[in-house]
N, C-alpha and C positions, 0 to 999 in steps of 0.2 A: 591283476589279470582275471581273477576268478569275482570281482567285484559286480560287473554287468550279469553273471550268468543268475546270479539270487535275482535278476523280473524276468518274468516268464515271457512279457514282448521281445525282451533281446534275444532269450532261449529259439525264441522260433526268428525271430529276424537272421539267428546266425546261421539255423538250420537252412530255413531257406536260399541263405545268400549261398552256403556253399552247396547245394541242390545246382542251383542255377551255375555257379560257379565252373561244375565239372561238365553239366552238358552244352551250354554255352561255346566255349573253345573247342568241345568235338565236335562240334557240327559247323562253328565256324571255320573251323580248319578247311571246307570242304571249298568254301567262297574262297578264301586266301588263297590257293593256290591254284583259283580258277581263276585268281583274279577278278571278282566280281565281286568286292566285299560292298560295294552302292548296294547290290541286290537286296542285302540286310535290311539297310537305312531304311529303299523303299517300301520294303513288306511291314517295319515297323509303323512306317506313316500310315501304310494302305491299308493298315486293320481300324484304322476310326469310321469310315463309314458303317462297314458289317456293324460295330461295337454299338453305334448311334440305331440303328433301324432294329439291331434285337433288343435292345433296349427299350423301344417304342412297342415293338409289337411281343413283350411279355416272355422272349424267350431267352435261352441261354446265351450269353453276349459271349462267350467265347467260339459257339459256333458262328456266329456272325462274326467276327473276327478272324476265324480260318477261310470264311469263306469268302471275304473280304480279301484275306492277303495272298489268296490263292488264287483269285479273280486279277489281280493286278498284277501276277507273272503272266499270265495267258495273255492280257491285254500286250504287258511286253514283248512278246514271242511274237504277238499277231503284225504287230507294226512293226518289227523288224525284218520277219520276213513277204511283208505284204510291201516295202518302200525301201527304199534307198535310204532312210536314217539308221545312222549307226546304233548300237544297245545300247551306250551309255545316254546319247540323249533322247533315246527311245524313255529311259528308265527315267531322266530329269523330268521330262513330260509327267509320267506317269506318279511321282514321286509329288509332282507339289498339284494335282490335280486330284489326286484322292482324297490327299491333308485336307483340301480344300472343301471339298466334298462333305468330310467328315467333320468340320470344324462347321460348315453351313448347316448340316444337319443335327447336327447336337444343340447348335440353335430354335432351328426353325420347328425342331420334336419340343422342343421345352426338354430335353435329356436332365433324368437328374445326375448324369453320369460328372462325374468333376473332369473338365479338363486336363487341370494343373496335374493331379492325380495321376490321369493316362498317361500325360506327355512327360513325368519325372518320377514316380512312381513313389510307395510309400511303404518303404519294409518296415516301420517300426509298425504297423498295422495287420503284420500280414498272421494270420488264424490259422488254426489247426487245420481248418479246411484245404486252406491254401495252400496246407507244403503238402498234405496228402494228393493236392491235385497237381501239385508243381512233381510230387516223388513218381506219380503216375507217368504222367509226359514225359519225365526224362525215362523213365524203366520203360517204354516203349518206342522211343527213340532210341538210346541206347542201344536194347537187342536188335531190334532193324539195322542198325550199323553193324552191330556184329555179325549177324547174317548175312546181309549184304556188303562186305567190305571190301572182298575180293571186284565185284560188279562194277561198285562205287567207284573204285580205286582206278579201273580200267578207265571208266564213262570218262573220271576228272581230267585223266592225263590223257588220252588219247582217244576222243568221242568218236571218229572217223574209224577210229582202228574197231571200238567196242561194237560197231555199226558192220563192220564187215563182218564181225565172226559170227552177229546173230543176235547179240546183247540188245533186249528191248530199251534202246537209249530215251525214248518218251517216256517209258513208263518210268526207270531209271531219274529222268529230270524231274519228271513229277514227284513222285517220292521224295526224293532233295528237295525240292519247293515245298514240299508239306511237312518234311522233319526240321527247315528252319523257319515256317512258319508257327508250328507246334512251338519252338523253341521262344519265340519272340513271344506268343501267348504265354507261356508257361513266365518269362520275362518281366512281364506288363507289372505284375501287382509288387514286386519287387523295387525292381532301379526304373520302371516307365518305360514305354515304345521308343525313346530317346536315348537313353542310356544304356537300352539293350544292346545297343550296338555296341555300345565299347565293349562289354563282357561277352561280348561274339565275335569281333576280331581283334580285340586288342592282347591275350593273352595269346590268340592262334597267331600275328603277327610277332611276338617276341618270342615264342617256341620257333615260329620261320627264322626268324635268325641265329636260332643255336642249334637246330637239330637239322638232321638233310630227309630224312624217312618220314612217311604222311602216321604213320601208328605211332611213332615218338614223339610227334608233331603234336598229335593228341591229347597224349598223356603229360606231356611237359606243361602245355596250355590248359589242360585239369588241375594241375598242380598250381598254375599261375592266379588259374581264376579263381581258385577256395582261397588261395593265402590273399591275393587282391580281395575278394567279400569278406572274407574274417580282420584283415587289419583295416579296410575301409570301418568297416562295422567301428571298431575298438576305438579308431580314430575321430568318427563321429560323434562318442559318448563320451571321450574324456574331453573333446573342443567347443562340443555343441554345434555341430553341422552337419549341413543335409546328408544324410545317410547315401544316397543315391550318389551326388557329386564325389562324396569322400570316398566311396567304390573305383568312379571312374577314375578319378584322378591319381589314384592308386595303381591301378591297372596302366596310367599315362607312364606314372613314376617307372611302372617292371619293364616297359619298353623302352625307355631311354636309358634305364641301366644295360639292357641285351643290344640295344643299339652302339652303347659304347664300349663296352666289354666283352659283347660275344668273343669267343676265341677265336672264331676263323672270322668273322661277317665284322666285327665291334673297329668302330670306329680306333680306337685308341687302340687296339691288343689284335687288328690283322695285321698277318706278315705283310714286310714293305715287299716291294715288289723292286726285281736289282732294276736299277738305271742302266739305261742302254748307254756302250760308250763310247761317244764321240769318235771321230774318226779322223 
């Protein structure tokens, strides 16, 4: 066990994955039970153009990348409520039309940015730099959530009601768009734009099936997603496989155990329900 921790790339690959690990499923929890876990997907796709043009013109590729996946919620909102298409294929549109965007322009810039890189990410790479800006983004997410949870909490579960007593619901969603877009940034250098998604609802979905409260939702799905990046991690270096896959598929693993097991929700261990009888 203590074998990988003597090189200093795993030291930090493990820090990072359980960084990512903890804020990842808090902020996913927020999509899961609004039901909009696509919104993730998209914002992970929609950060490659920003990523490609700051890249080009010399500046910090993360701000192009917020600004990017911050750009492709507004474009969502705008087509939804400007027509008659529903959000999810409002989001399909906008999901493989940024991709597209940003995979034309990492081209056509000559980007020395790696694709493969972007799109699956590369934690055995990831530098001191990077968890102190991975430990930023979540320490400033995080307290946002804390501060705002009671708001939050209102907005998720009943947006009409948070709208009558006064609760700035725009400013509310925007902020949610920008703390799981920070998240998917904070994401990128780790498990990739790709893979972030499963450590943003794939833990928040297996806590959904054992817990009923959005704060234990949280913290179960924290829990999920350090032990998902730390055994993913362990599992990669004792098999020799991609770091990033060995995470998600990790993270697959804890949901089909909560899917068959939860006590109330688990396939195999819910109460049967009596049969009605015949008459």
């Amino acid at each position: 066990m203590l074998e990988p921790l003597s090189y200093e790339f795993m030291r930090h690959a493990l820090i990072a994955g359980v960084l990512i690990g903890i804020l990842c499923p808090i902020i996913g929890s927020y999509l899961v039970v609004q039901r909009m876990a696509l919104l993730g997907d998209v914002i992970a796709h929609a950060v490659l153009p920003g990523l490609a043009i700051a890249n080009f013109l010399g500046i910090e590729i993360l701000f192009g990348a917020f600004v990017s996946g911050i750009g492709s919620t507004f474009l969502i909102n705008w087509i939804r409520t400007q027509s008659r298409v529903n959000i999810d294929s409002a989001m399909a549109l906008t999901f493989s039309s940024f991709f597209a965007t940003g995979v034309t322009l990492l081209a056509l810039l000559q980007s020395r940015l790696d694709l493969e890189e972007l799109l699956f990410g590369d934690i055995l790479s990831v530098t001191l730099t990077d968890i102190w800006r991975i430990a930023a983004i979540a320490l400033v997410a995080l307290i946002l959530v804390r501060l705002c949870y009671k708001e939050l909490l209102f907005y998720t579960f009943d947006r009409q009601g948070a709208e009558a007593v006064g609760l700035p619901v725009n400013l509310l969603q925007f902020g949610l768009m920008s703390l799981i877009t920070l998240t998917i940034i904070a994401g990128m250098k780790t498990v990739g734009v790709v893979l972030v998604i499963s450590l943003l609802v794939g833990p928040a979905i297996s806590a959904y099936l054992l817990v009923k409260e959005l704060h234990w939702m949280m913290a179960v799905g924290a829990v999920l997603g350090v032990l998902a990046s730390t055994i993913g991690m362990y599992v990669s270096y004792y098999l020799d496989l991609p770091s990033g896959p060995a995470i998600a598929l990790t993270v697959f693993g804890f949901f089909l155990i909560a899917l068959l097991f939860s006590p109330t929700q688990g396939i195999l261990t819910r109460p049967s329900r009596p049969q009605r009888r015949s008459h």
